[in-house]
C-alpha positions as CSV (number, residue, x, y, z in Angstrom):
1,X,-35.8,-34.0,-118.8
2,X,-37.4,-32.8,-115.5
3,X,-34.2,-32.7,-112.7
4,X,-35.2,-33.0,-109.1
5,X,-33.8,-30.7,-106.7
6,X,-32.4,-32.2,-103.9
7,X,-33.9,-31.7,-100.5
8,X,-31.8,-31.1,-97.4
9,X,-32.4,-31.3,-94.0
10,X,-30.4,-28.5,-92.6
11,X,-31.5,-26.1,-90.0
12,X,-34.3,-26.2,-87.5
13,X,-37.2,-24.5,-87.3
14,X,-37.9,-21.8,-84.1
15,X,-40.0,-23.1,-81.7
16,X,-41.3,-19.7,-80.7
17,X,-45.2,-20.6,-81.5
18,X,-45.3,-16.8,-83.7
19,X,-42.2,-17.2,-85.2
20,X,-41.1,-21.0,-87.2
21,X,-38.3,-19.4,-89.0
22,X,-35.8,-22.0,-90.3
23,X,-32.5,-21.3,-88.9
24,X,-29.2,-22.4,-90.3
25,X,-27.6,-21.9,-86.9
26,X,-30.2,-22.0,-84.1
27,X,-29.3,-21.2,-80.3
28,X,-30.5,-24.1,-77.5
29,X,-32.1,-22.8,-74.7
30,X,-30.4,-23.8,-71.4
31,X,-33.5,-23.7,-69.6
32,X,-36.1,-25.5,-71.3
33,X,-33.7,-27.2,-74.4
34,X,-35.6,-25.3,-77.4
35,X,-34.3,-24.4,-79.9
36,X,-34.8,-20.8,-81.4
37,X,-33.5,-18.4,-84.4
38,X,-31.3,-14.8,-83.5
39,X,-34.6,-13.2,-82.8
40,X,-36.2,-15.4,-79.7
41,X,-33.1,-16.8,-78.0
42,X,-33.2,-14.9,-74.6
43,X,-35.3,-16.8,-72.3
44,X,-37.7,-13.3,-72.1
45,X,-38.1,-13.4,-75.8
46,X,-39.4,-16.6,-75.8
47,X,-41.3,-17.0,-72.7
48,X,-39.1,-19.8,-71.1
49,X,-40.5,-22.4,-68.7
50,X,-37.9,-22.2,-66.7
51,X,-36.8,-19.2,-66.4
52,X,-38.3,-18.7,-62.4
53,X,-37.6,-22.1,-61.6
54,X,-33.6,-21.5,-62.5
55,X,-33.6,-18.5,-60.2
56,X,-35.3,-20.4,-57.1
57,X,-32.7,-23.0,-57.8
58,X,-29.4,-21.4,-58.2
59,X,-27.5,-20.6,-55.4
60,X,-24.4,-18.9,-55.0
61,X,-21.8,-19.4,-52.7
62,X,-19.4,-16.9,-51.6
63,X,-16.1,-16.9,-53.1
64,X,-13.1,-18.7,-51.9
65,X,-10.2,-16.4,-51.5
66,X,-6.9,-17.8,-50.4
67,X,-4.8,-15.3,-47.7
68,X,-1.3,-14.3,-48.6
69,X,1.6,-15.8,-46.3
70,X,3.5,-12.9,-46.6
71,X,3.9,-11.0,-43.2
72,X,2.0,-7.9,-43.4
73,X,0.1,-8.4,-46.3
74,X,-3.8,-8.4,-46.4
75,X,-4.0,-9.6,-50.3
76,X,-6.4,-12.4,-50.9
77,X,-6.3,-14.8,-54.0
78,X,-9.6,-16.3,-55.9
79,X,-6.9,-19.4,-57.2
80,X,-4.3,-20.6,-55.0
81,X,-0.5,-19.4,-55.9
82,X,1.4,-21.9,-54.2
83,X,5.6,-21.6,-53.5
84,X,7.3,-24.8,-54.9
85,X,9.9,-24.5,-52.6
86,X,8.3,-23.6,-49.7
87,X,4.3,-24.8,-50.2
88,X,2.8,-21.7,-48.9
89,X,0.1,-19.6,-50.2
90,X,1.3,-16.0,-51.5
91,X,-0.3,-13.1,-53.5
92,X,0.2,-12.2,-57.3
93,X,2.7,-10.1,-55.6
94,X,5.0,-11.9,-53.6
95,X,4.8,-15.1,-55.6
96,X,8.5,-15.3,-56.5
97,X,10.8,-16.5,-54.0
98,X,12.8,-13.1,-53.7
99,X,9.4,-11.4,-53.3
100,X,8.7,-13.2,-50.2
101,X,11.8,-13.9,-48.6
102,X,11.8,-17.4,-49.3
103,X,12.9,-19.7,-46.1
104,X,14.1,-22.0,-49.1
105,X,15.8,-19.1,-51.5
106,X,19.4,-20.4,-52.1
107,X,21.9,-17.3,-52.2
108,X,23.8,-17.9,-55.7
109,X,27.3,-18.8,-55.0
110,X,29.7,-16.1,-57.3
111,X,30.8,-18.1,-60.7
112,X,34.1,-18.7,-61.4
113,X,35.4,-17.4,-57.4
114,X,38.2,-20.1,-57.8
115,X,39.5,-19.1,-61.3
116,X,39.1,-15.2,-60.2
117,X,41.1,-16.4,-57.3
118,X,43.8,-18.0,-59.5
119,X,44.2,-15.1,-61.9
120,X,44.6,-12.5,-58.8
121,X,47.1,-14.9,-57.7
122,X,48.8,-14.7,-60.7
123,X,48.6,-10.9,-61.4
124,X,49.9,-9.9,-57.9
């Protein structure tokens, strides 16, 4: 009886010419798409084609901050924090309605005022 051992296809090979290691888990290069073990991953450690090109073609822009509406204040926001009541732009800080003196804040009305009434009625 001679048993065959089954061959599997699982893992790749590194593509770094002096390496070939088969890797169970291989990184992808984001730059050139190869695919490489633990050791060669970095685009320096492999001698990626694209690494200059990448740099020349990347541009950043500037980030977008968003002013705060609140009088006085000079904080700026990376992500807009918008007032539902009110759709104005405000700060981490004054993002609730009592922080920023809502033009929309409604003053809560005192529960039970007409059974407090009735009892004082009653008691005096």
């Amino acid at each position: 009886w001679k048993t065959k051992m089954a061959e599997f296809s699982i893992g790749k090979h590194c593509s770094a010419e002096e390496c070939k290691q088969l890797d169970f888990l291989p990184f992808v290069c984001d730059g050139c798409s190869g695919v490489f073990c633990l050791d060669h991953r970095s685009r320096d450690s492999h001698q990626c084609s694209e690494v200059n090109l990448r740099k020349e073609s990347v541009k950043s822009d500037p980030p977008i901050s968003i002013p705060c509406s609140f009088k006085e204040c000079h904080t700026r926001e990376l992500l807009p924090v918008l007032c539902p009541h009110c759709q104005k732009h405000y700060c981490l800080g004054h993002r609730h309605q009592t922080d920023h003196n809502c033009e929309k804040l409604e003053t809560p009305k005192p529960r039970m005022s007409a059974t407090q009434h009735l009892v004082k009625e009653i008691v005096d």
